[in-house]
DRENZA-623958 format. One record per atom (N, C-alpha, C): x, y, z; residue in one letter. Coordinates in steps of 0.2 Angstrom, whole numbers, plus 5000, padded with zeros to 4 digits. Example, Ala and Ser with C-alpha at 12.3 -4.5 7.8 and 13.67 -1.06 7.14 Angstrom:
2
506649725039A506249785039A506649845039A506449895035S506849955036S506450005039S
***
This chain:
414
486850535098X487150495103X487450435101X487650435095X487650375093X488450345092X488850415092X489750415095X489750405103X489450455106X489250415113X489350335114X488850325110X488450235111X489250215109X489450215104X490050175103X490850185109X490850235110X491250235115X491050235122X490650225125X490350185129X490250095130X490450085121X490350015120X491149985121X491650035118X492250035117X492650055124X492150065130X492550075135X492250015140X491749985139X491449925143X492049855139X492049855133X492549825133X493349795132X493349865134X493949855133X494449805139X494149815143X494449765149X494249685148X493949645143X493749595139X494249605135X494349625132X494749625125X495449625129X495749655132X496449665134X496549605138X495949555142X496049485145X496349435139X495849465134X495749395128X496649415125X496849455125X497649475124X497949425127X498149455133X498549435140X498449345140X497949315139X497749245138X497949215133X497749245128X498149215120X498649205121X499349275122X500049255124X500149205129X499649195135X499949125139X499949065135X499449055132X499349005129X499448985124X499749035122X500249015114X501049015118X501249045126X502149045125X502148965129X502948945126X503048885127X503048875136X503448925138X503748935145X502948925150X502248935149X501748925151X501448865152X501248865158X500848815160X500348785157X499948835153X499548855150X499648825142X500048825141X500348795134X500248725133X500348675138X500148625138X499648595139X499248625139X498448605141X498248585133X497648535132X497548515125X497048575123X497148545116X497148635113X497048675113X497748695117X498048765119X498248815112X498348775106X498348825101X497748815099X497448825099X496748835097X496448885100X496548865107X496148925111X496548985112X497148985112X497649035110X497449075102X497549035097X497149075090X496449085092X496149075096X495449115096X495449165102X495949165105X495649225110X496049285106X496649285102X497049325099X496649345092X496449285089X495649345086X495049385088X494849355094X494449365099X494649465101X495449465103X495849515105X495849575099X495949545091X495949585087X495349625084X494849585086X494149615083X493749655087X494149655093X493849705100X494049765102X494949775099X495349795102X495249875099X495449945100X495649985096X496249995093X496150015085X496750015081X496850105081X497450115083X497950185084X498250185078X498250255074X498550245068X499250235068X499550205064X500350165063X500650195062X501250175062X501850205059X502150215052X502550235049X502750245044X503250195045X503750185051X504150155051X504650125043X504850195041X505350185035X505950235037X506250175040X506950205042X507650205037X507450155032X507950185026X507750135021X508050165014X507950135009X508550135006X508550084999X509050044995X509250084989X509550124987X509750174984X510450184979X510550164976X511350164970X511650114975X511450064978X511850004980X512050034987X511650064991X511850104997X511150085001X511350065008X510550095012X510750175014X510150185014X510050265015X509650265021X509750305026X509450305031X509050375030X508450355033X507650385031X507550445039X507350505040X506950525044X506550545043X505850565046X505350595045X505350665049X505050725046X505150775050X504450815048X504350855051X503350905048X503950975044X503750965039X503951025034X503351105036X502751075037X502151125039X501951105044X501551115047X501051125054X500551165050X499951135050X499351165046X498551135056X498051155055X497551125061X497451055057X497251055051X497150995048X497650925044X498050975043X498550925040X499450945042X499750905040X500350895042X500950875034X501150925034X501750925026X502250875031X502250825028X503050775030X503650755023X504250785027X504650785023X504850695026X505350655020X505550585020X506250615019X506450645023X507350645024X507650605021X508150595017X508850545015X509450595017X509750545023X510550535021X511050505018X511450545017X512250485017X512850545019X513350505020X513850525020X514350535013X514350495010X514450505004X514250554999X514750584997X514750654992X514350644985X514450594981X514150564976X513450564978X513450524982X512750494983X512250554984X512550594988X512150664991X512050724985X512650694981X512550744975X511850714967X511750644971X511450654964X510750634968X510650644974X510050634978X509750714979X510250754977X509950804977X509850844971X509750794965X509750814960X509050764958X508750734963X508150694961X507550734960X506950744957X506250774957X505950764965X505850844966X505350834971X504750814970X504550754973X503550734973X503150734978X502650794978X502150804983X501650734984X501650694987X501150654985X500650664992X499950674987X499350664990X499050624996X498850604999X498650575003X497850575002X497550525003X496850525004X496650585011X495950585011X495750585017X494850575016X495050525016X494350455017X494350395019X494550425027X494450375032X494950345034X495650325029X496150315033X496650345034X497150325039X497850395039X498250385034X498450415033X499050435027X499450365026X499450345031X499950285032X499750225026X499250255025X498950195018X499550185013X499850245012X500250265007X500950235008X501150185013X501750185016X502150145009X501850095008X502050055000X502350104995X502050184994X501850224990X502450234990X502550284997X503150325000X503750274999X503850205000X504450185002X504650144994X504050154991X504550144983X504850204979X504650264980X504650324977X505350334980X505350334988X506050364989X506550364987X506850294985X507650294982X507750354975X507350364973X507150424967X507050474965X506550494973X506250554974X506550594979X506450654979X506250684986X505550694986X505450664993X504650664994X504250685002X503750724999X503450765001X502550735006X502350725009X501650695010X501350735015X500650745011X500150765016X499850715020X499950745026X499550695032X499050725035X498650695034X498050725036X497750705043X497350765048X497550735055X496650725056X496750675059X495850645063X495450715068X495050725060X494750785063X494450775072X494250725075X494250725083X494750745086X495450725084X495750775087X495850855089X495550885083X495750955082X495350985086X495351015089X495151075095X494551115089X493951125092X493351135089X493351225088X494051265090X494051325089X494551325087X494651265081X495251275077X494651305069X494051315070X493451325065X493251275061X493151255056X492851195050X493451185046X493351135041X493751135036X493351085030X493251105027X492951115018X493451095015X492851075007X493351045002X493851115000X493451164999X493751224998X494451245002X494651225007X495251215012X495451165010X495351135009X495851085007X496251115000X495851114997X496251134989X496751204990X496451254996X496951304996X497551255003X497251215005X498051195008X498551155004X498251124997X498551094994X499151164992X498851224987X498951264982X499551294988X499451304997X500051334999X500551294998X500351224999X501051164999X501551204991X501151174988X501251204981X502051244978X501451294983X502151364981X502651364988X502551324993X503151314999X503551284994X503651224992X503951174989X504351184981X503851264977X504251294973X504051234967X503551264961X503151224956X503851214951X504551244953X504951214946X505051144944X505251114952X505351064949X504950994952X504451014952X503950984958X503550954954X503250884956X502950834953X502550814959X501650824954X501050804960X500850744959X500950694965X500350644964X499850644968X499350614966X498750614969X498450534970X498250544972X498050454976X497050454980X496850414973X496150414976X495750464976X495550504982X495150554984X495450614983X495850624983X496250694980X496350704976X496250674970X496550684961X495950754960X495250764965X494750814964X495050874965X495150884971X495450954973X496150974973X496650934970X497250944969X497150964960X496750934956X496550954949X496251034951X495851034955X495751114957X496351164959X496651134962X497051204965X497551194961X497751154954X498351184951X497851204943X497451204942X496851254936X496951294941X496651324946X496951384950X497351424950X497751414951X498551424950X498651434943X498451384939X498551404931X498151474928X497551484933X497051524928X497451594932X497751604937X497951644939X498651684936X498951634932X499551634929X500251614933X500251594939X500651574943X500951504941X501451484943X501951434941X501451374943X501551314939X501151264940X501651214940X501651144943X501951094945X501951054938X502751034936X503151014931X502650964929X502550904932X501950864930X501250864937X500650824936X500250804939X500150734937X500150684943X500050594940X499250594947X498750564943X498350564946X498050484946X497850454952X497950384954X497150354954X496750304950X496250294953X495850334957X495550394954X495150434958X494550454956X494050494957X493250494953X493250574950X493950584947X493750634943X492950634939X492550614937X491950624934X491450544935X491450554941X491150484946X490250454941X490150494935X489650484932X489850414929X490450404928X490550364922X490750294927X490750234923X490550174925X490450164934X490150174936X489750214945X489850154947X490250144954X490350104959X489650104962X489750064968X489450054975X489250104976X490150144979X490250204980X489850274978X489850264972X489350324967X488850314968X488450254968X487750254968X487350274975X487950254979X487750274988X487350344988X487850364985X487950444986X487150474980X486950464974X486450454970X485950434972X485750424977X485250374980X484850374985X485250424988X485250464995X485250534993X484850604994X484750654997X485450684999X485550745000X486150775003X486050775010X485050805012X485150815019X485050755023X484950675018X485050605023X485750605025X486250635021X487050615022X487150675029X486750715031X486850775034X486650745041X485950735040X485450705045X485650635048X486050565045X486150535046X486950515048X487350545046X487850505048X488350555050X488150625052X488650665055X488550675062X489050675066X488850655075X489350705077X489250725084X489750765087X490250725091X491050765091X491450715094X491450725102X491250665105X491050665112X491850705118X491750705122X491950745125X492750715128X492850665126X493450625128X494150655123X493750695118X494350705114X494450785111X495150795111X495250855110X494750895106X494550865102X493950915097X493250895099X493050875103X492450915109X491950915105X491250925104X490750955101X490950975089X491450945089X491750985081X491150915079X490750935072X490450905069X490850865063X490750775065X491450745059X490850715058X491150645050X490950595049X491350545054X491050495057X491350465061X491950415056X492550395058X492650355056X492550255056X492150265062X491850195063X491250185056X491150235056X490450245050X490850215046X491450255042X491850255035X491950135038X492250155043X492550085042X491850035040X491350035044X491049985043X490549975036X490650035034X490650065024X490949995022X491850015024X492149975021X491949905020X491849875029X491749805027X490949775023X490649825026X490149805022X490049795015X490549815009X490749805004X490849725002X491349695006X491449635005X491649595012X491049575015X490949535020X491149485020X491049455014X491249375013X492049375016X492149395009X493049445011X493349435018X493249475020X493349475026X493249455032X492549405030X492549335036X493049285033X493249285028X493549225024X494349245029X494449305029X495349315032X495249305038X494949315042X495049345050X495149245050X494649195046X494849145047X495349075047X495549125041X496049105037X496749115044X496649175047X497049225052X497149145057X496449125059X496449105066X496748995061X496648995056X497048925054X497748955053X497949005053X498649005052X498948995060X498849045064X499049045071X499048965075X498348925073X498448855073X498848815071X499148825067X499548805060X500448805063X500448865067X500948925068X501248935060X500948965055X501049005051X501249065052X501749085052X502049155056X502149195053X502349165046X502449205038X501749255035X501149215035X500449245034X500149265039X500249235046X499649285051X500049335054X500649385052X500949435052X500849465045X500649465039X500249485032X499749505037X499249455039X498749495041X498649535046X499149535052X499049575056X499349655052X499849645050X499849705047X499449725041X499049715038X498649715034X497849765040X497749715041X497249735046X497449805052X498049815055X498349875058X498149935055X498349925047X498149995046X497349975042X497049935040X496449945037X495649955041X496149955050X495649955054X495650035058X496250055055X496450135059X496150175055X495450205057X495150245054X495250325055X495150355054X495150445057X494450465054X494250535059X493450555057X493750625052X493250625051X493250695044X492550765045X493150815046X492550855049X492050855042X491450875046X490550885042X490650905035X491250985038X490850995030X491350975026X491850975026X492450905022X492050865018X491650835020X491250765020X490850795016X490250815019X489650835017X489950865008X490450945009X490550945001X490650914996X491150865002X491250814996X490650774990X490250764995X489850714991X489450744988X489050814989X488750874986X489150864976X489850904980X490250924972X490350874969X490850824971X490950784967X490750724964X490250684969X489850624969X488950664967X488650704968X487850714968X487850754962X488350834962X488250874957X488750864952X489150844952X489550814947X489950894946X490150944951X490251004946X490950994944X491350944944X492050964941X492150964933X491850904931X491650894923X491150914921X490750934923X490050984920X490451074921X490951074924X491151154925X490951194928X490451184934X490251224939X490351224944X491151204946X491351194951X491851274954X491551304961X491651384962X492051374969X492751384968X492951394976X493151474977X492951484983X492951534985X492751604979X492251584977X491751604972X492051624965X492951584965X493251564957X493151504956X492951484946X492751464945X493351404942X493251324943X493851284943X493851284935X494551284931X494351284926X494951234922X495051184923X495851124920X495851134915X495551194908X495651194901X496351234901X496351304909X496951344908X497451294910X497551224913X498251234912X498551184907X499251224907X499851204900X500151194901X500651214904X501551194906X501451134913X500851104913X500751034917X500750964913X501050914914X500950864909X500750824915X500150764910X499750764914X499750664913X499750634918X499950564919X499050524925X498750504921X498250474924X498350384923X498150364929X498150294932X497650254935X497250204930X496950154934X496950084937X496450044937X496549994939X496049954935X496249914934X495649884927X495049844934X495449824938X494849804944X494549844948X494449884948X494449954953X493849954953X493649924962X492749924962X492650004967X493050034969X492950124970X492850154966X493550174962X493250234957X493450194949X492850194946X492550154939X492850184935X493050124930X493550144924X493150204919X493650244919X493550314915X493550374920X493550354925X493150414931X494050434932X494550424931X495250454931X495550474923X495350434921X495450474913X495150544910X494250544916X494150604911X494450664912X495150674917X495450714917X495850754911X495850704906X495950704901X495550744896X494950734897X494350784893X494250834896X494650854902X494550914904X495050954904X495550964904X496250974902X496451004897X496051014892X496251014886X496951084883X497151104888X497551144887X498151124888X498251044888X498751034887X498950984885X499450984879X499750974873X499450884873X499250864867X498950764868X499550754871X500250754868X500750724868X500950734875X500850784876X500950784886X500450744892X500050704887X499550684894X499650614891X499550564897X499550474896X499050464901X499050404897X498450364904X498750284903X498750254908X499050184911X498350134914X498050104912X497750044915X498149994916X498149974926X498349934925X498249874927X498349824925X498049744922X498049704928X497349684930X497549644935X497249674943X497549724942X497449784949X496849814950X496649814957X496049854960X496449894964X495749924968X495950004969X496450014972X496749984976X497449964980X497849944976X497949904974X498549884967X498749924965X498349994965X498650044959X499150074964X499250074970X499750114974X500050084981X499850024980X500149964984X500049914982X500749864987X500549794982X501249764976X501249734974X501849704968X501549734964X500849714960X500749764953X500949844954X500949884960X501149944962X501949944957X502249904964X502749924963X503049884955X502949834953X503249794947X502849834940X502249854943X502049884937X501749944934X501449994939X501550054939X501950104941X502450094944X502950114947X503350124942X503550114938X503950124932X503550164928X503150154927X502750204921X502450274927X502750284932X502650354935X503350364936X503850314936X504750354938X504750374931X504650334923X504850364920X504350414916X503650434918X503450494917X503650574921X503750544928X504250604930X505050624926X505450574924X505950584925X505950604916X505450604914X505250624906X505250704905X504750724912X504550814911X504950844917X505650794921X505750844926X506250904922X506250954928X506851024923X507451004927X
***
């Protein structure tokens, strides 16, 4: 009942929340009556926080209509390369007019980049997507909010995930194709190209795998210990709900994403009381510079999506409770995952020396598992300064790791 309770909760106030909106703007526009009443900005910055922390966040847009490119803007589309029940291949379009331009845009490395699916929308990666483009052709999985998907679209498992990675794969063509992985998929993206390799099938030119809990034993977050601490059937019996009947997936069993988010804040509370009020002295202030950071900041960090059960569930089993990726017992589809067979993969691992998610070493151990392929072909990049986010958003992103993945791609493209 307890998706029920919250959308019940989320429907009694909405009509509260959409006033505290409509009041803020009076009281913040010059042209209002309302504006001149004494501290009108004050009450205007609290009913506009009042409106943010009530309101529902709808996943966002990508809004990357073009990018900066050999001294050119480039104008950006978004188009779905695949239609999957669960996920959504989005090609990042570039044009030009120009003959040159088109010639050597089309001689850039194709990059699959990874998207999480732990709780945000893809759009997490928007930073990711719009530094890569000027260099790449790029590719992203979009993962869709299992409530929306119609409950006789059947389950989806970590097992599905790895085989919709492995189809992306071979649509995309491994010649010239460079994987990145981001967070929670560096697991099953290492699965399904060992897959592929133990099969003998073409495997993708490099793989760059991002702050992820390849072998989550080693230096164990928050994250890890949750998961240790707890029983399978508590994460079973506790926190998975059916989605109530307002949304296309009906009865489908997910992890709610209101669960994941308030995970999230509960991580760092302080944090987070510190912004919303830093938010409502800016508005006072009219700092328009900072309280636009944080409203976009907050747009996507409040946009959560749910995850169907067993998605969820396996995950924590495999990769967080059994450890089987680095112990080697790791069975999809009753083949066994094995990253020793692959070799014609060069292999690029990435952390963040802060990283309170996935703890230093838990991306590197790709490394010790790998071993079939050449020392001289794998690297690993700590980078200085940066937490989990740093490593794929953010300045340190782009001034600092950014470079050390353009020139590991552009090292092993064909």
């Amino acid at each position: 009942m307890l998706y029920q309770m919250v959308e019940w909760q989320r429907a009694m106030a909405a009509p509260m929340t959409a006033a505290a909106g409509s009041f803020a703007k009076a009281f913040a526009n010059p042209a209002s009556p309302l504006a001149l009443w004494p501290g009108a900005a004050r009450m205007a910055a609290g009913l506009e926080l009042a409106y943010r922390l009530g309101k529902h966040y709808e996943k966002p847009e990508f809004n990357i209509t073009s990018v900066q490119a050999g001294g050119r803007e480039i104008p950006v589309l978004e188009r779905i390369e695949i239609q999957k029940p669960f996920c959504r291949l989005i090609r990042f379009d570039r044009y030009s007019d120009d003959a040159a331009t088109i010639e050597r845009m089309g001689r850039d490395p194709v990059v699959l980049l990874c998207a999480p699916l732990s709780g945000h929308h893809s759009t997490l990666l928007r930073d990711t997507v719009r530094t890569l483009l000027p260099d790449h052709r790029i590719y992203l999985t979009d993962w869709i909010d299992a409530r929306m998907v119609p409950a006789d679209q059947g389950g989806f498992g970590l097992d599905d995930y790895v085989h919709y990675i492995q189809e992306f794969i071979r649509h995309l063509g491994a010649g010239n194709l460079h994987v990145i992985s981001v967070c929670q998929p560096t697991v099953p993206v290492l699965a399904a190209i060992s897959l592929l390799a133990s099969r003998k099938e073409a495997t993708p030119a490099t793989m760059t795998m991002m702050g992820g809990p390849i072998d989550a034993r080693l230096s164990p977050t928050s994250v890890n210990s949750l998961a240790t601490q707890r029983p399978h059937e508590w994460f079973e019996h506790s926190l998975i709900y059916s989605v109530p009947s307002n949304y296309p997936g009906a009865g489908r069993r997910v992890y709610p994403g209101f669960l994941q988010h308030s995970g999230f804040v509960a991580m760092n509370p302080s944090r987070h009381f510190k912004a919303h009020w830093d938010y409502f002295l800016d508005l006072v202030r009219g700092d328009k510079e900072d309280a636009a950071a944080h409203v976009a900041f907050y747009d996507e960090y409040n946009a959560v999506l749910d995850m169907d059960a067993d998605f969820y569930l396996d995950t924590i089993r495999t990769v967080f409770q059994e450890f089987q990726l680095p112990l080697g017992t790791w069975q999809v589809d009753g083949e066994l995952v094995r990253p020793q067979d692959i070799r014609g993969t060069a292999l690029l691992t990435i952390e963040g020396e802060l990283d309170d998610i996935s703890g230093s070493g838990q991306t590197e151990a790709a490394h010790t598992l790998c071993t079939g392929i050449a020392a001289a072909r794998r690297q690993h990049y700590v980078a200085a300064g940066a937490g989990h986010y740093g490593v794929f958003s953010g300045r340190r992103w782009r001034e600092k790791v950014y470079p050390e993945v353009r020139a590991f791609i552009r090292k092993y493209a064909r």
